[in-house]
C-alpha positions as CSV (number, residue, x, y, z in Angstrom):
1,X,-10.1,16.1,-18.9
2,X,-6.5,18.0,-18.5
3,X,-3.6,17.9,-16.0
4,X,-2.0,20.9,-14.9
5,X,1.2,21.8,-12.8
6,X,2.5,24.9,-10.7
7,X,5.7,25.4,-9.0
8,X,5.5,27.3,-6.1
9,X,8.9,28.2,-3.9
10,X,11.9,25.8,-4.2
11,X,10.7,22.4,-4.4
12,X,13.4,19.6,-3.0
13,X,15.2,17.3,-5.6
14,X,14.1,14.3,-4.1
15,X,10.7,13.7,-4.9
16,X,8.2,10.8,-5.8
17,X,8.3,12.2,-9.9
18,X,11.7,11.7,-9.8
19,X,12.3,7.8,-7.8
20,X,9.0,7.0,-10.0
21,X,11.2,8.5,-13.3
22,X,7.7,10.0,-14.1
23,X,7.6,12.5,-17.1
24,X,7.0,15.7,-16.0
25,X,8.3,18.3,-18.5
26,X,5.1,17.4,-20.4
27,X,4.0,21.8,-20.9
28,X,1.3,21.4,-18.0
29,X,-1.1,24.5,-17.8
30,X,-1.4,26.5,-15.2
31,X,-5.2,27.5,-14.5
32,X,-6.8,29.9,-12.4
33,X,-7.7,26.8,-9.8
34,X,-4.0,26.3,-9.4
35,X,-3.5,30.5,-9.7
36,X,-5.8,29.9,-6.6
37,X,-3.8,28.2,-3.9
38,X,-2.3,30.3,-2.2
39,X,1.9,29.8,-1.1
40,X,3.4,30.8,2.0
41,X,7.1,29.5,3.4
42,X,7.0,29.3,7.2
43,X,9.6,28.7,9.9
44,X,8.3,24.8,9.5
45,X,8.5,24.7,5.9
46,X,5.8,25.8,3.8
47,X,1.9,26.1,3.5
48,X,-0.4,25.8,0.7
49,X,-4.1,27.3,1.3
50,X,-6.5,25.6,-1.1
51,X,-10.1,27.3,-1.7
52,X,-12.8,25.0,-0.9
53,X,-16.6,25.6,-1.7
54,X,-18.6,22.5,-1.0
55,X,-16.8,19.7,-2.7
56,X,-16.9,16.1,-0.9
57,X,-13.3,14.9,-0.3
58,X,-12.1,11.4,-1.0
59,X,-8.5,9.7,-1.0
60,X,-5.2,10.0,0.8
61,X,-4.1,6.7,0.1
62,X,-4.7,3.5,2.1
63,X,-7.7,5.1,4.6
64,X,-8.5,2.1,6.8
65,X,-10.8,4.5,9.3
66,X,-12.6,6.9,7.4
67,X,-14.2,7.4,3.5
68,X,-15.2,10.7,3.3
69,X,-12.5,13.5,4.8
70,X,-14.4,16.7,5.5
71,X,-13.4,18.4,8.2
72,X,-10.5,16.0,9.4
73,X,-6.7,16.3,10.0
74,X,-4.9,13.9,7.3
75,X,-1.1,13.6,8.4
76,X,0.6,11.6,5.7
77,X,2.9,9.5,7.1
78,X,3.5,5.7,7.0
79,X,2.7,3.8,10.4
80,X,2.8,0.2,10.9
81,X,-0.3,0.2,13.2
82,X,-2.5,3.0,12.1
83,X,-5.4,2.5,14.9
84,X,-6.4,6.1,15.1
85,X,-8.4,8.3,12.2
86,X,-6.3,10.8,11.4
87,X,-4.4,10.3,8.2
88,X,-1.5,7.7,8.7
89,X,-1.0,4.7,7.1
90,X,0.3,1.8,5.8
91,X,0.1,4.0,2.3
92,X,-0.7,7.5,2.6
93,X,-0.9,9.3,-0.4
94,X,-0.4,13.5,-1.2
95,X,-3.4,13.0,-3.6
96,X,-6.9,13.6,-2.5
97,X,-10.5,14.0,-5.2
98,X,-13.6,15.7,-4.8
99,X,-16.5,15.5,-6.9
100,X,-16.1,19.1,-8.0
101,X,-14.5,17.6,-10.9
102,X,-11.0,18.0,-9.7
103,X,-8.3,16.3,-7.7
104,X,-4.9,17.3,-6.5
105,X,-1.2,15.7,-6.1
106,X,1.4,17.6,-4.1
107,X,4.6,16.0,-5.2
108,X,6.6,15.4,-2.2
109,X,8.4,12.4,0.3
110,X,7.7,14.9,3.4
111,X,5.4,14.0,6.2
112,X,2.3,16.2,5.3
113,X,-0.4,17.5,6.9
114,X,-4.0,18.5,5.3
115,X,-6.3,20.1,7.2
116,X,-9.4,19.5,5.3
117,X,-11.9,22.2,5.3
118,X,-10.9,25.4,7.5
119,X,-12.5,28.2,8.3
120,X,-10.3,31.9,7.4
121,X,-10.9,34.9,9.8
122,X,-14.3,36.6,9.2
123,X,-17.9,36.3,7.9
124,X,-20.6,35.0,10.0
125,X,-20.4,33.0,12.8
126,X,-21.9,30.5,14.2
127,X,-25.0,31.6,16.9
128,X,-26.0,27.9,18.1
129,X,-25.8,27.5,22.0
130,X,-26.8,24.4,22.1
131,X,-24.6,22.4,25.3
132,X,-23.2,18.4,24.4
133,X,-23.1,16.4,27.0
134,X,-20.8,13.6,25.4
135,X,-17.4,13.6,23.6
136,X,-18.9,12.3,20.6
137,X,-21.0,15.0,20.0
138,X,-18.7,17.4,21.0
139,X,-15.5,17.1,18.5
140,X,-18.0,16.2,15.8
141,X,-17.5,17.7,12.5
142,X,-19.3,20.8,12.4
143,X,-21.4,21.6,9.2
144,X,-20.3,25.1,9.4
145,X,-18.9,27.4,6.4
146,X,-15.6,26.1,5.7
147,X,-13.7,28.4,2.8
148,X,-10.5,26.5,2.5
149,X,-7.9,23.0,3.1
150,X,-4.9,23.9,4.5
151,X,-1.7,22.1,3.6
152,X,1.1,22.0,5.9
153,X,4.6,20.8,4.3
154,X,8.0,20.3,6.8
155,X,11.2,21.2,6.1
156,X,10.6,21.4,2.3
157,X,10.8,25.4,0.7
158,X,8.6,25.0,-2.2
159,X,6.1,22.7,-3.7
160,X,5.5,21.0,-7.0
161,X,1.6,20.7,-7.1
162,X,-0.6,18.8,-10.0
163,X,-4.1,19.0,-10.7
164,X,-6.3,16.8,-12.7
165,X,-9.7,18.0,-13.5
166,X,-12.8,15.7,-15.4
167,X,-16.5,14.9,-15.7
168,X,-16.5,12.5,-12.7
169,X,-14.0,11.1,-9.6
170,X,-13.5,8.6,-12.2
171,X,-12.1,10.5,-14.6
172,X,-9.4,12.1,-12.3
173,X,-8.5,8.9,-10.6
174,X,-8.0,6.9,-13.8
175,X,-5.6,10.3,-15.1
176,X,-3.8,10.0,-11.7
177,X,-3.4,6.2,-12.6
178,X,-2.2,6.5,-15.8
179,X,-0.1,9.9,-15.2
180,X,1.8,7.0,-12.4
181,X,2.8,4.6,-15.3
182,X,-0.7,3.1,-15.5
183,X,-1.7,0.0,-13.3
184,X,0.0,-3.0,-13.1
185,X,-1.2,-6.2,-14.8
186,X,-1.0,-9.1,-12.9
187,X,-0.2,-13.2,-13.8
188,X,-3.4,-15.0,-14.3
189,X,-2.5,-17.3,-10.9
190,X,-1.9,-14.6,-9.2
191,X,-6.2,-13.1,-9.8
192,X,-7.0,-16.7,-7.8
193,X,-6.7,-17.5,-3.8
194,X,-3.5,-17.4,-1.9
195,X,-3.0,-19.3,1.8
196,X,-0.2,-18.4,3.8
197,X,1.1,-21.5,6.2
198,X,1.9,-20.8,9.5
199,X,5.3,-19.5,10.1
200,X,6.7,-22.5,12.6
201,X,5.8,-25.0,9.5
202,X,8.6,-27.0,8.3
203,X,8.5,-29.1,4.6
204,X,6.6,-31.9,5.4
205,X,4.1,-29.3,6.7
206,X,3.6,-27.5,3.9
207,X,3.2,-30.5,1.6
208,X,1.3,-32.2,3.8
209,X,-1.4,-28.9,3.6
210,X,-0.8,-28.7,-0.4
211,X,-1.8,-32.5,-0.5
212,X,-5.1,-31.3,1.7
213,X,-6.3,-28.7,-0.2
214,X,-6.4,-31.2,-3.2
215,X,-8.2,-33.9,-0.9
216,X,-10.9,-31.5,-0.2
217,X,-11.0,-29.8,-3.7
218,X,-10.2,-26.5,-2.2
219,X,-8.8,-23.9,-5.3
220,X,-5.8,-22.6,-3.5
221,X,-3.6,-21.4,-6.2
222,X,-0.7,-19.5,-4.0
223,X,1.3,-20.8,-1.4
224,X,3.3,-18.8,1.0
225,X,5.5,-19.5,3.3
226,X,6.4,-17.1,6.7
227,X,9.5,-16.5,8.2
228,X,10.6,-20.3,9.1
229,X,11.9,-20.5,5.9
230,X,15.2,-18.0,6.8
231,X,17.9,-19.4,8.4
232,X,17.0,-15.7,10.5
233,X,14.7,-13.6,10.1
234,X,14.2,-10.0,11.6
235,X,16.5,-9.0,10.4
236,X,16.6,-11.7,7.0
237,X,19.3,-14.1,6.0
238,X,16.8,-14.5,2.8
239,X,19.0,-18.3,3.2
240,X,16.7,-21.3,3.3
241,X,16.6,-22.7,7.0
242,X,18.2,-26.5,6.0
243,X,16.5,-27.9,9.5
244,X,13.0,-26.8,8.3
245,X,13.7,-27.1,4.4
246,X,16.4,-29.8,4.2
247,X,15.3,-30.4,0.3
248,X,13.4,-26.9,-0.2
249,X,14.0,-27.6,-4.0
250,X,12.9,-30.8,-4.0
251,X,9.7,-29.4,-2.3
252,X,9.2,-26.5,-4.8
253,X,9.3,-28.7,-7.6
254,X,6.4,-31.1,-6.6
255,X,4.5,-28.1,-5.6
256,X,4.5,-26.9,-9.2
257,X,3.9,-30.4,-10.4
258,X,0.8,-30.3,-8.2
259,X,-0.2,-26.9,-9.9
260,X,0.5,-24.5,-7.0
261,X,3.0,-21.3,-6.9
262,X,5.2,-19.8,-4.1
263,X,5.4,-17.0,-2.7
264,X,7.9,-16.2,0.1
265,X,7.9,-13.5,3.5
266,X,10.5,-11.4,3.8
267,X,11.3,-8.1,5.1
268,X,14.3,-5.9,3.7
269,X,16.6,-5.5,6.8
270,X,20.0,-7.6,6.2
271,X,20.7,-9.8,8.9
272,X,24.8,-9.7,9.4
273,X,24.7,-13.3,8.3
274,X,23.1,-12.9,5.7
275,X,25.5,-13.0,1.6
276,X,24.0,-9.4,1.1
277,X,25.8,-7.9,4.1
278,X,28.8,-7.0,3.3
279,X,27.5,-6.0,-0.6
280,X,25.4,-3.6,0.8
281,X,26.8,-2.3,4.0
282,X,28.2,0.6,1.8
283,X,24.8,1.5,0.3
284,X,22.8,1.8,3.7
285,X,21.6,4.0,5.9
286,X,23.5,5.1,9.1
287,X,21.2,3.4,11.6
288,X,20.5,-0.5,11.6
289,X,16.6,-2.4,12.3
290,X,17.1,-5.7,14.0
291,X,21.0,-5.4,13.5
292,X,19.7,-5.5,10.1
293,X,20.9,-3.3,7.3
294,X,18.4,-1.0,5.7
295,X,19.8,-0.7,2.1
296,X,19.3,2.6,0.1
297,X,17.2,1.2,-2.9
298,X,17.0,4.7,-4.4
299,X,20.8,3.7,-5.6
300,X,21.2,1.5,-8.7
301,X,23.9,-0.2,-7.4
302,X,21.8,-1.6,-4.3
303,X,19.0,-2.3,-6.1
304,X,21.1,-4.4,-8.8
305,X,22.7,-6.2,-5.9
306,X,19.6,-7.0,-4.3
307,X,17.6,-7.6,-7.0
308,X,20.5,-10.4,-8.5
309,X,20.7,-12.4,-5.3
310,X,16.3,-12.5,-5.2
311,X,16.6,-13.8,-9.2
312,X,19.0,-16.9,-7.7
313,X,16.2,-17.8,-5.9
314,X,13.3,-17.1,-8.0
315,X,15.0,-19.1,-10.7
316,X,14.6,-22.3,-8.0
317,X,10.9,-21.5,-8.6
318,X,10.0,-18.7,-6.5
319,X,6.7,-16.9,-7.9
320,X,6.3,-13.3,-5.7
321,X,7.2,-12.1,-2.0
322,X,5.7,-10.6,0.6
323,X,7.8,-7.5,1.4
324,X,6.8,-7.3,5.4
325,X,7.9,-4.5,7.7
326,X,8.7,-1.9,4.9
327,X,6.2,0.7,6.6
328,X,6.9,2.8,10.4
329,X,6.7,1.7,13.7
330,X,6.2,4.9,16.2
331,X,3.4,2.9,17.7
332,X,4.5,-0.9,17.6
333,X,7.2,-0.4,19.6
334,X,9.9,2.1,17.3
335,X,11.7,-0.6,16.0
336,X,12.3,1.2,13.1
337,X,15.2,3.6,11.5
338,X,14.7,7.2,13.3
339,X,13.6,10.2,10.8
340,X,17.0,11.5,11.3
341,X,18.8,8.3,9.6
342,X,20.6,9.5,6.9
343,X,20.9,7.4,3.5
344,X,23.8,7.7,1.0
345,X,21.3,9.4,-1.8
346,X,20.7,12.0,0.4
347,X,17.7,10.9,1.6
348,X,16.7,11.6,5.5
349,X,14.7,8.6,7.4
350,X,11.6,11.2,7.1
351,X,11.7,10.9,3.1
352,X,12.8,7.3,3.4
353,X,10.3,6.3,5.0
354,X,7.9,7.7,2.6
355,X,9.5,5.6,-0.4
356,X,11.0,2.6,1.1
357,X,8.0,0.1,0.5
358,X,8.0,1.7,-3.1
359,X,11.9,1.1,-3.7
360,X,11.4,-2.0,-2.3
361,X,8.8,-3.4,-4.3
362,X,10.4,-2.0,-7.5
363,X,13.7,-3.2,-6.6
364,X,11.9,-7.0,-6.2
365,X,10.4,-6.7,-9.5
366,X,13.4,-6.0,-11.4
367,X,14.7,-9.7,-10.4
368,X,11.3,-11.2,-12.1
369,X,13.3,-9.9,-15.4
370,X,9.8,-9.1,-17.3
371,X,8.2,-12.3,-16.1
372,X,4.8,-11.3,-14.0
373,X,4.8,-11.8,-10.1
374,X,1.6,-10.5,-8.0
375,X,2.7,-9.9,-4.4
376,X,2.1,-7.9,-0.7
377,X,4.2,-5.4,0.4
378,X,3.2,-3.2,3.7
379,X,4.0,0.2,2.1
380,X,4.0,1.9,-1.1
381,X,2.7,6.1,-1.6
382,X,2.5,8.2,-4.4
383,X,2.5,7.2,-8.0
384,X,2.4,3.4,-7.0
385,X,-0.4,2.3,-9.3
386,X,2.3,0.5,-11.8
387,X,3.6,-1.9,-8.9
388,X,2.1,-5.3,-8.7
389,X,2.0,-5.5,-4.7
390,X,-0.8,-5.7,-3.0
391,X,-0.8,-3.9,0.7
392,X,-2.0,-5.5,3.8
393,X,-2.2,-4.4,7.3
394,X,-1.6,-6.5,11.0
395,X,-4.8,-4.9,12.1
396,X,-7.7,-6.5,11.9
397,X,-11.2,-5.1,12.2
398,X,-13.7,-5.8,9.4
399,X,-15.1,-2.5,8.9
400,X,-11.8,-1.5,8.7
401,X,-11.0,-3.5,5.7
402,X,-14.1,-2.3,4.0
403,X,-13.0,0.9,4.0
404,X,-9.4,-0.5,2.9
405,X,-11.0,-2.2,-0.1
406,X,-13.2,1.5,-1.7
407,X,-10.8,3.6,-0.1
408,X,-7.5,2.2,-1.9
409,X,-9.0,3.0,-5.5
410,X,-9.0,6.6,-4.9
411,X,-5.3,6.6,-4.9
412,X,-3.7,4.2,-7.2
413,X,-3.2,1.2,-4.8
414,X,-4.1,-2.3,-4.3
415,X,-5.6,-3.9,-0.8
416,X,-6.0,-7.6,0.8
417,X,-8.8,-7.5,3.2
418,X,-6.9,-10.9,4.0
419,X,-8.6,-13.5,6.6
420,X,-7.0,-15.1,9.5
421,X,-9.0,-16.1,12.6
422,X,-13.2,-15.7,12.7
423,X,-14.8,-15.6,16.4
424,X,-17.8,-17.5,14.8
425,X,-18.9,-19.3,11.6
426,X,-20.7,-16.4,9.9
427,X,-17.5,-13.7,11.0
428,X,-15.1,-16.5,8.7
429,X,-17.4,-17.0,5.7
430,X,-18.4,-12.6,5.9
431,X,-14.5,-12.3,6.1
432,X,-13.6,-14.8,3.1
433,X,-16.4,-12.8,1.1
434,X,-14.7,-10.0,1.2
435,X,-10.8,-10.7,0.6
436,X,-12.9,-13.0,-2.5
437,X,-14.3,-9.7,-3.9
438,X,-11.1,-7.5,-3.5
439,X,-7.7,-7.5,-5.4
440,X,-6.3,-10.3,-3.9
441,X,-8.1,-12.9,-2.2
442,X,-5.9,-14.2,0.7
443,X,-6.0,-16.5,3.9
444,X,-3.3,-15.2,5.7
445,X,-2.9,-18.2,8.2
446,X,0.8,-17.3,9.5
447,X,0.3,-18.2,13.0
448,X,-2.3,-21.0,12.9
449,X,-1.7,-24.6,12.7
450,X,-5.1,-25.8,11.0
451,X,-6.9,-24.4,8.6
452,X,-9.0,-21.8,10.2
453,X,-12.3,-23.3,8.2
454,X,-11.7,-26.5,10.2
455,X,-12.8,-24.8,13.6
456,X,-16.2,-23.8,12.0
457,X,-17.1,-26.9,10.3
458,X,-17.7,-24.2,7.5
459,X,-15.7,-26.3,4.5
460,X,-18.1,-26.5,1.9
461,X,-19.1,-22.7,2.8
462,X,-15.6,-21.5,2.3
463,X,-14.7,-24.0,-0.8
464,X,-17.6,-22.6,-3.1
465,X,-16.6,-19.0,-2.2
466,X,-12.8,-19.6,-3.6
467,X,-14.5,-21.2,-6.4
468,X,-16.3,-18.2,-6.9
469,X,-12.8,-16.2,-6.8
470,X,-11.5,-18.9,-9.2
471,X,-14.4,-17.9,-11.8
472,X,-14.3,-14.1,-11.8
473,X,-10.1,-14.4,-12.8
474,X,-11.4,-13.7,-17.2
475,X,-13.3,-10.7,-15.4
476,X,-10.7,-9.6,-12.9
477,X,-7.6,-9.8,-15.6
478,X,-9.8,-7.8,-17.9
479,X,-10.6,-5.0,-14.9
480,X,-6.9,-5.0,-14.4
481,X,-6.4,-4.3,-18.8
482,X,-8.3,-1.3,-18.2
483,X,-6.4,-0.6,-14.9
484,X,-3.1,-0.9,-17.3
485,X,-4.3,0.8,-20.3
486,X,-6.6,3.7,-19.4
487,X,-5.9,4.0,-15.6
488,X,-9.3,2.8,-14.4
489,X,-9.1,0.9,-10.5
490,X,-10.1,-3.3,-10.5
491,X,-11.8,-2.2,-7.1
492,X,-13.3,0.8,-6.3
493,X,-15.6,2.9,-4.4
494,X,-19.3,3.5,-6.2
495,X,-19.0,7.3,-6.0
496,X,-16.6,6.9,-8.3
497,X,-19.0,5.5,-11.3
498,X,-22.1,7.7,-9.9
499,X,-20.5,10.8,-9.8
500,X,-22.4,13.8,-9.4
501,X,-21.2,17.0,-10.5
């Protein structure tokens, strides 16, 4: 197992190794599969041409609509509603594996493309004349000759480009892990079941739910609350809402008597209102979400601010967030900062966005001073594997989340499968299997006003499956030890494991 680097053109300062304050002046080799890929700047940037022979092709982040890659376009670029197969995501990643017994990280914030598994001028073509008679059929993958992957990188001159070689995918993902920072290592409470409320719920509510779950024995360890809890949100106060929350500490404390934690929604654009504003206005991009701020996090002295006023309330007894909205939103509307924003670190919108869910999340954890939080966040990318947020997505096919749950291991990132609504009794209990068996088990409840069990007379069902998550925590928080230590995923894909090279 070895990692080696090559520098090709003039890479850009701003990159994920240097936010992540990775170590990379470590004397990396340079082998004759890195001497391989070939460099080119273009009038778009630059190009990287990659030799292929017949390697399988896994990763890119958070892939909600595909597992293996060959012969597809992945565009790397954060989108808040990724419906369509073709590289964006909540978390796309610049790292991909293959079971050739190597993997590749391009180190960069730009909005990538790989074209995976191109065919050069030349050789021998295909003769088949066979006629399809449906679209399917017709932009299928072809199993023809493909020599190479081609890499297309905006803007940026030059390219810093990593490659991590061992005996199985294993091997390469755990070195990608651990060449991050290693994997995070979560709070025991955090490995059982979280419910969120629904978002309209006021303090009554939410005790009147925490008193339920005891009636009916249901292990529910986590407790989050939605937006209500703002005196605005989008954009976010982060102020609790008196009308809904007249004694919100009162109300914390008897939740943690009754053994439960807290986690709170929020999303990171400051609402003029809010104490933050006039703190951060200085330290913010030049184009607002919501009339919210969008605060540069990359800067110390934004992150400090931030992270200060979130320790005020996590000190009332605040145990994680859930960092909403932190992703793209070309789909969903554009509600989000334009590429061309500009950010006081020198950061564009197109780099920002690539980085914000990371900054974010790290900028959240420094207010936890050393104490553990598990949380969700909607973004994070390269080199994330040391960040104890979990990503989740507002779509919501199961398939999807399957592939969510193997596909995230490839990449150094977490996923909630979470459950909300079932259209029958076996869709809720499939559904609570799943988000039971993957890195955070969650009932994401935020706009239902009963407990979505309730509709399916499917109690007992559902209360022997969170009991189930309760008694795999000794086996989960080891999983995650390795995750920390040597860099090998809590969840992954079996290919990983049964690699054959």
């Amino acid at each position: 197992m070895a990692i080696y680097h090559s520098s090709f053109g003039t890479p850009e300062k701003i990159i994920p190794t240097f936010l992540n304050k990775i170590n990379t002046e470590k004397n990396y080799d340079t082998v004759t599969k890195i001497k391989a890929i070939l460099f080119k700047e273009t009038n778009r940037g630059c190009r990287l041409s990659i030799p292929l022979k017949n390697e399988k092709i896994y990763g890119f982040g958070l892939q909600l609509k595909s597992f293996l890659h060959n012969g597809k376009m992945r565009h790397i670029k954060p989108n808040a509603d990724p419906n369509a197969d073709n590289g964006e995501s909540h978390a796309p990643v610049p790292f991909f594996v293959t079971d050739e017994g190597y993997g590749i990280y391009i180190d960069t914030l730009r909005h990538l493309s790989f074209y995976c598994n191109r065919k050069v001028p030349g050789g021998k073509a295909n003769k088949s004349n066979f006629v399809h008679t449906n679209t399917e059929s017709l932009y299928a993958v072809r199993d023809y000759d493909y020599s190479e992957m081609v890499v297309d990188i905006p803007v940026a001159k030059g390219i810093d480009v990593y490659l991590f070689t061992g005996e199985s995918i294993l091997d390469i993902v755990s070195q990608y892990n651990i060449f991050s920072g290693g994997g995070c290592m979560p709070p025991l409470w955090g490995l059982g079941n979280f419910y969120r409320c629904c978002a309209t719920f006021d303090q009554s509510q939410i005790l009147d739910f925490a008193n339920q779950f005891n009636k009916d024995k249901m292990p529910i360890t986590v407790i989050g609350l939605e937006p209500g809890w703002h005196t605005h949100a989008y954009s976010c106060t982060y102020v609790w809402n008196k009308e809904r929350y007249p004694e919100h500490k009162k109300m914390l404390d008897v939740l943690k008597e009754m053994g439960y934690h807290v986690n709170l929604w929020e999303h990171a654009f400051v609402h003029p209102d809010s104490p933050l504003y006039d703190e951060l206005i200085k330290y913010s991009g030049d184009y607002v979400v919501w009339e919210g701020l969008v605060p540069d996090f990359s800067i110390e002295d934004a992150s400090k601010k931030f992270a200060a006023y979130h320790k005020n309330i996590i000190d009332e007894g605040i145990c994680g967030f859930k960092l909403d909205e932190c992703d793209d939103s070309d789909i969903t509307g554009g509600w989000s900062f334009p590429i061309a924003t500009e950010f006081p670190s020198g950061m564009d919108g197109e780099q920002y966005h690539s980085m914000f869910g990371q900054l974010y999340s790290k900028t959240i954890e420094s207010a936890f001073d050393n104490r553990r939080t598990y949380g969700l966040v909607r973004n994070l990318g390269s080199l994330a594997a040391p960040l104890p947020f979990v990503l989740y997505s507002d779509l919501y096919n199961h398939k999807d989340f399957l592939n969510g749950v193997v596909n995230s291991g490839f990449s150094g990132l977490l996923w909630s499968p979470e459950v909300r609504e079932a259209v029958s009794k076996e869709d809720l209990i499939r559904r609570v299997q799943l988000t039971v068996f993957s890195a955070q088990s969650q009932i994401n409840a935020w706009y239902l006003k009963d407990m979505p069990w309730n509709n399916w007379n499917a109690i007992e069902d559902i209360r022997k499956l969170l009991e189930l998550r309760i008694a795999l925590i000794p086996y989960l928080y080891e999983a995650f030890y390795k995750y920390k230590t040597v860099g090998v995923p809590p969840i992954r894909a079996l290919v990983c494991d049964y690699t054959i090279l």
